[in-house]
OpenMM code with the backbone's topology and positions (N, CA, C; nanometers):
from openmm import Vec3, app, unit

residues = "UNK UNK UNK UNK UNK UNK UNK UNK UNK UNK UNK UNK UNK UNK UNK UNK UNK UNK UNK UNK UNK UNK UNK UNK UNK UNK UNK UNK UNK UNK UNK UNK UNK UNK UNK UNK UNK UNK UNK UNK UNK UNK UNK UNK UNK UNK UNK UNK UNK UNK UNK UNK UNK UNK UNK UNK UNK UNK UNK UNK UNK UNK UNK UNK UNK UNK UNK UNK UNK UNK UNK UNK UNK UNK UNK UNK UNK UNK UNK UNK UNK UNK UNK UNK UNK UNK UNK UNK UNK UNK UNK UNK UNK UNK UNK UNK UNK UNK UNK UNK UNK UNK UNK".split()
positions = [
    Vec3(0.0839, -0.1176, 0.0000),
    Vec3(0.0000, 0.0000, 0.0000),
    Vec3(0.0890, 0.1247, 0.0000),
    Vec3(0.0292, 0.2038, -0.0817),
    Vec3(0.0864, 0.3479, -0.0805),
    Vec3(0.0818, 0.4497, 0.0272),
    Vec3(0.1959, 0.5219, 0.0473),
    Vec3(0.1464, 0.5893, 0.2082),
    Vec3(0.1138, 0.7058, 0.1377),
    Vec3(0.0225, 0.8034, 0.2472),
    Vec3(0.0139, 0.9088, 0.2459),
    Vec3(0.1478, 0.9995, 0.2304),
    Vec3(0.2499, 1.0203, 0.2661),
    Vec3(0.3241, 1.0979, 0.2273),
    Vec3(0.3814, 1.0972, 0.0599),
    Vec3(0.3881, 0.9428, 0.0079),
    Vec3(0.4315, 0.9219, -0.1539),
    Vec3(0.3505, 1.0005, -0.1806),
    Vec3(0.2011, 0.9445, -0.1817),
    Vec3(0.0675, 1.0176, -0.3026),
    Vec3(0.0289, 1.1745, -0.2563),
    Vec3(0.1028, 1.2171, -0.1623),
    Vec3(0.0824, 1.3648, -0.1479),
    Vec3(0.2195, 1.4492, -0.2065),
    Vec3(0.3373, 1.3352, -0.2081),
    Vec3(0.4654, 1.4241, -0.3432),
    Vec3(0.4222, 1.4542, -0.4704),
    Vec3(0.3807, 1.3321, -0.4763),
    Vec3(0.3669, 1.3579, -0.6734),
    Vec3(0.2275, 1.4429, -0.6532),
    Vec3(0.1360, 1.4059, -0.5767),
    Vec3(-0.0243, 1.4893, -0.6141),
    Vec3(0.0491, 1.6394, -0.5959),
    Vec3(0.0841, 1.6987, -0.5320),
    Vec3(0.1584, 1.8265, -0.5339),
    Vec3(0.2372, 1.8951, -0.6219),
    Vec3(0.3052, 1.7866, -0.6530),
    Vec3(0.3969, 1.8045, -0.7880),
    Vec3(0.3391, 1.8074, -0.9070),
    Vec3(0.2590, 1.7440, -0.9351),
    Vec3(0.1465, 1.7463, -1.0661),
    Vec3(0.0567, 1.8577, -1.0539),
    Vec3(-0.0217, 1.8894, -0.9232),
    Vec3(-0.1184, 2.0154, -0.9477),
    Vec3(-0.0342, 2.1362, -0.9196),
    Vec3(0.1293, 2.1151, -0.9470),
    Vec3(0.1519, 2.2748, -0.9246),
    Vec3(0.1725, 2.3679, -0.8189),
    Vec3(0.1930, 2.2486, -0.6604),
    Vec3(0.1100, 2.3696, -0.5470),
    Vec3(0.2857, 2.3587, -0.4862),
    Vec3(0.3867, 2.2987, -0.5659),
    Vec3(0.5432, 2.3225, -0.5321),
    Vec3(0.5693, 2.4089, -0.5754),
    Vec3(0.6702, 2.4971, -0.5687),
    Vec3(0.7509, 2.6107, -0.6065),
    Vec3(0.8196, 2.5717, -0.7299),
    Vec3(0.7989, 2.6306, -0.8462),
    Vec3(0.8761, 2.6023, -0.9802),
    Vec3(1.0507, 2.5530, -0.9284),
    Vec3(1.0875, 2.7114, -0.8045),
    Vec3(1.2271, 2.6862, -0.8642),
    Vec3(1.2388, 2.5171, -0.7717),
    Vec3(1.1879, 2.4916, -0.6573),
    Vec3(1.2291, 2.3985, -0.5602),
    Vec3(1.1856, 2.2166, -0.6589),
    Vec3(1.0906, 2.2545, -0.7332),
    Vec3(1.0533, 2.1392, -0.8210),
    Vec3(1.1686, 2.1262, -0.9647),
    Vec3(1.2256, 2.2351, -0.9941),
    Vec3(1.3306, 2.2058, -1.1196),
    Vec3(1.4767, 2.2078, -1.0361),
    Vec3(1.4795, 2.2370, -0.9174),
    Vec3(1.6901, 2.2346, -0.8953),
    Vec3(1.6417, 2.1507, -0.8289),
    Vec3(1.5733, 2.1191, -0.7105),
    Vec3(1.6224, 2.0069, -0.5945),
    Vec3(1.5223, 1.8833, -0.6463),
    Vec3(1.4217, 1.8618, -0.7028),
    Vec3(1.3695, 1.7308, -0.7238),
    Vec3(1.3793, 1.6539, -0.9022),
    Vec3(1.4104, 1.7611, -0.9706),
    Vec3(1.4536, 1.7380, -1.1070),
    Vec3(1.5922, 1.7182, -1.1601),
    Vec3(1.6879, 1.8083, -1.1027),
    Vec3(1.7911, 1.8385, -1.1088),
    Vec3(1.9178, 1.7284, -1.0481),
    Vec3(1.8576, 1.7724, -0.8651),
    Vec3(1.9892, 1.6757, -0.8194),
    Vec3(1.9059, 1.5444, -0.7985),
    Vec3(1.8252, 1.5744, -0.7665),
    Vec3(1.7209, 1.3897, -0.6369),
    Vec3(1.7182, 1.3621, -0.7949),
    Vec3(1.6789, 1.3790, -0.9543),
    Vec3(1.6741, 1.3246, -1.0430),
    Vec3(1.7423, 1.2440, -1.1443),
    Vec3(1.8617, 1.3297, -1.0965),
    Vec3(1.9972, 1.3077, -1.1948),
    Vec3(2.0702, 1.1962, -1.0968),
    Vec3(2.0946, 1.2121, -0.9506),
    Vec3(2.0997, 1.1271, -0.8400),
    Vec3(2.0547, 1.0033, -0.8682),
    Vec3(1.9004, 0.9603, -0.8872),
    Vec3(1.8653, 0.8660, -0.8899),
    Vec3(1.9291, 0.8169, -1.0763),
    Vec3(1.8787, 0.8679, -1.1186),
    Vec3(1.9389, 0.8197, -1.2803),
    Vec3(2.0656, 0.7698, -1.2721),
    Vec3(2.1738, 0.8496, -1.2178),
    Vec3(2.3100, 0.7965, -1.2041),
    Vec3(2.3124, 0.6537, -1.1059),
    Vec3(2.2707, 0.6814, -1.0436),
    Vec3(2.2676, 0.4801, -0.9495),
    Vec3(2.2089, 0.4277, -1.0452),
    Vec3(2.1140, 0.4301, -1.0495),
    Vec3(2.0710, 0.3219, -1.1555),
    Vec3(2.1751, 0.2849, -1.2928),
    Vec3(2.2344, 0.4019, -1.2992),
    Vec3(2.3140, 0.3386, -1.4435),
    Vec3(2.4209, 0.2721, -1.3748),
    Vec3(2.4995, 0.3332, -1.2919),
    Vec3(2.5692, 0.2697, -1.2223),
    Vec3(2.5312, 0.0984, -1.1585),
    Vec3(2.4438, 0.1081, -1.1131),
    Vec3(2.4161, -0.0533, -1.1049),
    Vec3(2.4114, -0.1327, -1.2374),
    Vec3(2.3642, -0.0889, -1.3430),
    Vec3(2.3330, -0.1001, -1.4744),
    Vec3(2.5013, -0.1629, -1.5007),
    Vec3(2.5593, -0.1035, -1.5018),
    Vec3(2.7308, -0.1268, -1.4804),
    Vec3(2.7878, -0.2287, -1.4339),
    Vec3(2.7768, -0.2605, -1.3069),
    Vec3(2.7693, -0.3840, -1.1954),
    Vec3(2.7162, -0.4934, -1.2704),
    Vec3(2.5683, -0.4864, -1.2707),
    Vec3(2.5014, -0.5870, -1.3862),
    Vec3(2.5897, -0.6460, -1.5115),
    Vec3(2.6035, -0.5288, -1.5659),
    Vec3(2.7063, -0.5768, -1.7185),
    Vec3(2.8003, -0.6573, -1.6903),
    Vec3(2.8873, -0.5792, -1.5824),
    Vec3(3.0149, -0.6599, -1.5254),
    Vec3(3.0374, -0.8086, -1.4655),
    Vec3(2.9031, -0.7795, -1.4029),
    Vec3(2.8822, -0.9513, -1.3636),
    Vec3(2.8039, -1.0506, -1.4921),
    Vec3(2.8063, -0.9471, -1.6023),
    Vec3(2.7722, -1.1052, -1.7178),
    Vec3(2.5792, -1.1146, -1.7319),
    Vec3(2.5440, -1.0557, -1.6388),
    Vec3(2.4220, -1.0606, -1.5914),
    Vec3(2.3240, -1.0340, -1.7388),
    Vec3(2.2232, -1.1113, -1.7552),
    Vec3(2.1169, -1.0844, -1.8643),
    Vec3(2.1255, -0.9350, -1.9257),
    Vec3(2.1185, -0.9124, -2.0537),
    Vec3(2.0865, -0.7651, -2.0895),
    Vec3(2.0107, -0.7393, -2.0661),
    Vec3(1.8708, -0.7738, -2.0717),
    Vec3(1.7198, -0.7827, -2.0780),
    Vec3(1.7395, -0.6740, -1.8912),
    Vec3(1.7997, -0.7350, -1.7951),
    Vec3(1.8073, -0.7201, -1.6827),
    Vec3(1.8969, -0.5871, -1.6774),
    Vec3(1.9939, -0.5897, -1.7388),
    Vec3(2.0836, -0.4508, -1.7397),
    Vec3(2.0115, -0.3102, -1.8251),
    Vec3(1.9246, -0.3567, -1.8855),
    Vec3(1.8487, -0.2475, -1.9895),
    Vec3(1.7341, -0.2172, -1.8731),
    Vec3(1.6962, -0.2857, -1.8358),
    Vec3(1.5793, -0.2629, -1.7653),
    Vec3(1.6141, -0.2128, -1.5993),
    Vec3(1.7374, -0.1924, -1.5306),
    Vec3(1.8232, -0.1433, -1.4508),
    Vec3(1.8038, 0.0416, -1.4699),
    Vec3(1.9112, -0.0068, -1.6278),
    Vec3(1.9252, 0.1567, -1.6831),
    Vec3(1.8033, 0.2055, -1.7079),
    Vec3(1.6433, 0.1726, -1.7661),
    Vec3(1.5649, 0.2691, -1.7878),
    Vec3(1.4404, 0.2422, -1.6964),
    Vec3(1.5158, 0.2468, -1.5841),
    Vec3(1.3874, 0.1854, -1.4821),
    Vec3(1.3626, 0.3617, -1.4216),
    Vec3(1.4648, 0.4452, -1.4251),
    Vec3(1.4135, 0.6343, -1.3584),
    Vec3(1.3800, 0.6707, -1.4473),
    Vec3(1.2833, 0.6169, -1.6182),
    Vec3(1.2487, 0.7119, -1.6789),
    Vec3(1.1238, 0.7450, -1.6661),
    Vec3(1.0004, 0.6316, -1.5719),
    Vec3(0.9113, 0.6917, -1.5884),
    Vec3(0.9192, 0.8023, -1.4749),
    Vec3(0.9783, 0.7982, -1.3590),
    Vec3(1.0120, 0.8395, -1.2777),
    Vec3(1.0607, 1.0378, -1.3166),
    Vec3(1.1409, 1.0011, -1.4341),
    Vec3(1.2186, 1.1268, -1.4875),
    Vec3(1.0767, 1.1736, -1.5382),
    Vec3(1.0049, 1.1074, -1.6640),
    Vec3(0.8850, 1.1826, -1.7251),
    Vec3(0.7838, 1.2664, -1.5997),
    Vec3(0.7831, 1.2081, -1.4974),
    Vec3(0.7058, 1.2784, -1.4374),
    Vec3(0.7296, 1.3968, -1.4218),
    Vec3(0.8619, 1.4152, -1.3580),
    Vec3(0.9133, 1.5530, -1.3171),
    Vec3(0.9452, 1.6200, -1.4047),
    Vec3(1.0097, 1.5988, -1.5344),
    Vec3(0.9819, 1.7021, -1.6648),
    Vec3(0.8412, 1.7390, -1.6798),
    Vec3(0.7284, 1.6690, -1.6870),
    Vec3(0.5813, 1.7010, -1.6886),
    Vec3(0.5531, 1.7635, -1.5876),
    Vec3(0.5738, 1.7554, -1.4648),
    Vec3(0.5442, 1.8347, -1.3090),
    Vec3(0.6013, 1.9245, -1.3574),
    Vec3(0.6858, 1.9884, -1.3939),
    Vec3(0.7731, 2.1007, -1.4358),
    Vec3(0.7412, 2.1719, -1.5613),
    Vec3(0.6765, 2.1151, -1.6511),
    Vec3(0.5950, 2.2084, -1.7569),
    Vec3(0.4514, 2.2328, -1.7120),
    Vec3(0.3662, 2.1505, -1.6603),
    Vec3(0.2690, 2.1827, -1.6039),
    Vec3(0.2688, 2.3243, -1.5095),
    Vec3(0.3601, 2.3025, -1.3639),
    Vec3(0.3977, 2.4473, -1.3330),
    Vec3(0.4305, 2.5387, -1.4157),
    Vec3(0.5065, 2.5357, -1.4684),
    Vec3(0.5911, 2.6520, -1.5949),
    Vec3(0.4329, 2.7292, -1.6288),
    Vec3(0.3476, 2.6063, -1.6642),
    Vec3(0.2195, 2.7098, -1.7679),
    Vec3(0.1514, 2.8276, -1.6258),
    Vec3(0.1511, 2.7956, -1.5457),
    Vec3(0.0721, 2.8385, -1.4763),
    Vec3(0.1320, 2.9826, -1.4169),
    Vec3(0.2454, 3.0245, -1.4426),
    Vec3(0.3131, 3.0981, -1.4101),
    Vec3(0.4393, 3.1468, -1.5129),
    Vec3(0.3589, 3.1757, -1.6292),
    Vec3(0.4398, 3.2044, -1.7531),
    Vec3(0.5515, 3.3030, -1.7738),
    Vec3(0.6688, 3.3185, -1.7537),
    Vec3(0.8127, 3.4217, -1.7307),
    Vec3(0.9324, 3.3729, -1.8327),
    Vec3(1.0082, 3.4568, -1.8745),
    Vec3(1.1637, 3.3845, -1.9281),
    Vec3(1.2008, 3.2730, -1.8217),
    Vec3(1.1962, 3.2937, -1.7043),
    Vec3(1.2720, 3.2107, -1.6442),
    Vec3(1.1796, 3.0945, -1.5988),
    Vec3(1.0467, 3.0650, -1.6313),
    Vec3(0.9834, 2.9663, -1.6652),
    Vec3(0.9905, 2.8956, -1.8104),
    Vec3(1.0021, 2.9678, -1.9223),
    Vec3(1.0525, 2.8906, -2.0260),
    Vec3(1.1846, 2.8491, -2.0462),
    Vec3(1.3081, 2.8389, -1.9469),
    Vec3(1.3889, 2.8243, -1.9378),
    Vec3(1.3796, 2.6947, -1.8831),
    Vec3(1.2891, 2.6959, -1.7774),
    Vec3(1.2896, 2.5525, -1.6888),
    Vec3(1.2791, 2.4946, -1.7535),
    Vec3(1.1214, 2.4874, -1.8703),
    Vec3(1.0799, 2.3869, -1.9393),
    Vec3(1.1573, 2.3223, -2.0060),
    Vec3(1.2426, 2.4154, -2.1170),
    Vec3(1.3798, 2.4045, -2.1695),
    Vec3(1.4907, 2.2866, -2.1201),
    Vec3(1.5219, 2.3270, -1.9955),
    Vec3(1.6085, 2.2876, -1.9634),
    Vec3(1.6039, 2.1346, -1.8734),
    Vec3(1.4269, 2.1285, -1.8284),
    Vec3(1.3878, 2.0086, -1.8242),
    Vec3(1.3218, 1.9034, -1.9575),
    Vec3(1.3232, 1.9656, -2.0671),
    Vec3(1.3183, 1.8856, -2.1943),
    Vec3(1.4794, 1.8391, -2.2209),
    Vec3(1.5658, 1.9309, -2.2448),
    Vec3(1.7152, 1.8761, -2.2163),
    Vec3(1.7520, 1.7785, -2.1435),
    Vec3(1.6947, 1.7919, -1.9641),
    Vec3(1.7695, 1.7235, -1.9180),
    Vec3(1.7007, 1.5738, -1.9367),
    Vec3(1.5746, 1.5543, -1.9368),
    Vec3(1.5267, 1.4123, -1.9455),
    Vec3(1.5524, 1.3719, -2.0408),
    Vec3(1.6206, 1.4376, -2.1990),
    Vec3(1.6929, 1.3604, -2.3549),
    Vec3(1.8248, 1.3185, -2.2681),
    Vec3(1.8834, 1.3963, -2.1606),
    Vec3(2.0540, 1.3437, -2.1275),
    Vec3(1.9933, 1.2212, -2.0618),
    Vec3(1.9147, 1.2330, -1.9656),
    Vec3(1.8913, 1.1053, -1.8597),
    Vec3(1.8769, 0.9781, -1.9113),
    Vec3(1.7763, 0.9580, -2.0590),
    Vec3(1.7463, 0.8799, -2.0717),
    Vec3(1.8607, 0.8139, -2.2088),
    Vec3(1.9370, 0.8998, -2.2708),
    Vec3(2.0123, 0.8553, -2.3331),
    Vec3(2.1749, 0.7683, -2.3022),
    Vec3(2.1915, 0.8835, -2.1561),
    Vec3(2.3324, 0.8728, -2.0882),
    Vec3(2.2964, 0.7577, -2.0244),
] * unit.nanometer
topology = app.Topology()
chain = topology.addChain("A")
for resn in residues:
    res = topology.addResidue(resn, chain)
    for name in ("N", "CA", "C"):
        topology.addAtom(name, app.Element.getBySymbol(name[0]), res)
């Protein structure tokens, strides 16, 4: 079962009621790129030990639905509060989820 604190991150994060900048540097940025990097990094480990690809592919793109969210939490805000430095976020969270999911 899901706790109340998970389904009140993302419900927050999806309707917008986070702070643009605190939703694109600290939960997109580092907690995002953070989690992406372990995972590839285990992804690594996997390879090294010989381990199934099927299992090492699915290692590496296991933070993307994870990543889509928070690029989407992050354009969703952006609209609601339209500035240069909101089309920048969007920007720069369309960028970063092409690095995440490619790197």
């Amino acid at each position: 079962m899901v706790s109340e604190a998970v389904t009140s991150f993302f419900r927050l994060r999806w309707q917008g009621a986070v702070p643009l900048s605190r939703l694109f540097w600290r939960d997109l940025v580092l907690v995002g790129t953070a989690i992406s990097v372990a995972s590839s990094v285990v992804a690594l480990v996997l390879l090294g030990l010989k381990m199934p690809l099927a299992m090492v592919l699915a290692m590496h793109f296991a933070p993307v639905p994870y990543n889509l969210f928070l690029t989407l939490a992050v354009w969703r805000t952006a609209e609601k509060f339209p500035s240069a430095k909101a089309w920048m976020m969007t920007l720069g969270a369309a960028l970063w989820l092409i690095l995440t999911v490619v790197i």
